[in-house]
N, C-alpha and C positions, 0 to 999 in steps of 0.2 A: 408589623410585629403581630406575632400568634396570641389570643389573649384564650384562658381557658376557662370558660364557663358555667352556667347549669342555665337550662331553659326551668319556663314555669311546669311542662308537658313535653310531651313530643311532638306536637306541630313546633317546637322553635321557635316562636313567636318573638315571645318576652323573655328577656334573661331577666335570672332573680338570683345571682350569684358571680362572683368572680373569685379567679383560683391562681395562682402563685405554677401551680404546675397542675396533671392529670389528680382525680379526687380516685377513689375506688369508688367504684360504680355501685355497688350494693348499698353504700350508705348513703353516696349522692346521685341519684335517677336522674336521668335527661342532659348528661355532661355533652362539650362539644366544646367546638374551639372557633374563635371566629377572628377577623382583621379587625386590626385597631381602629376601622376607618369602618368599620359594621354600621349600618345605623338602629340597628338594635342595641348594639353595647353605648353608641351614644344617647339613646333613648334613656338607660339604666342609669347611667352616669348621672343625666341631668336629672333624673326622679332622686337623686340622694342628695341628703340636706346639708349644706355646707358645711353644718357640723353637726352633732347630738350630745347629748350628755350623760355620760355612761352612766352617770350615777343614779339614772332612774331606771336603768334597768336593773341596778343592785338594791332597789328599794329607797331610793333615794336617801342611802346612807351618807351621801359625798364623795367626794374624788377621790379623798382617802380611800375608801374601804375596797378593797381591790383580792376578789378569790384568786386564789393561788391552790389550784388541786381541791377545790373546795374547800381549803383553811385560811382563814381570814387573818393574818399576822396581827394586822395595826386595827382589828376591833378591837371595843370596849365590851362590849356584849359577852354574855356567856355561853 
């Protein structure tokens, strides 16, 4: 299977991305495509944490708080 990518650069090294299909290349530099059986795409894989916790990257509001287009339905905040 075709996986589609973003390297770190353009030596290809290190992938720091995976893609669903082709990205538009102006916003994402260094795209490529590699086999599911890459050992760079395995290398990616095993560097992600079995899980994270979204909610610290929303400020550690909780699970709840979830942007939507940048408007937050289910805050309390103003």
């Amino acid at each position: 299977m075709t996986v589609f990518v973003q390297f770190a650069d353009s030596t290809e090294k290190r992938i720091v991305s995976v893609f669903g299909c082709e990205q538009d290349p102006s916003v994402w530099p260094n795209q490529g495509q590699v086999g599911d059986d890459d050992p760079r795409l395995e290398a990616f894989q095993n560097g992600l944490p079995d899980q994270f916790d979204v909610s610290s990257l929303l400020g550690g509001g909780g699970a709840n708080e979830v942007l939507i287009g940048g408007y937050n339905p289910v805050s309390k905040r103003d």
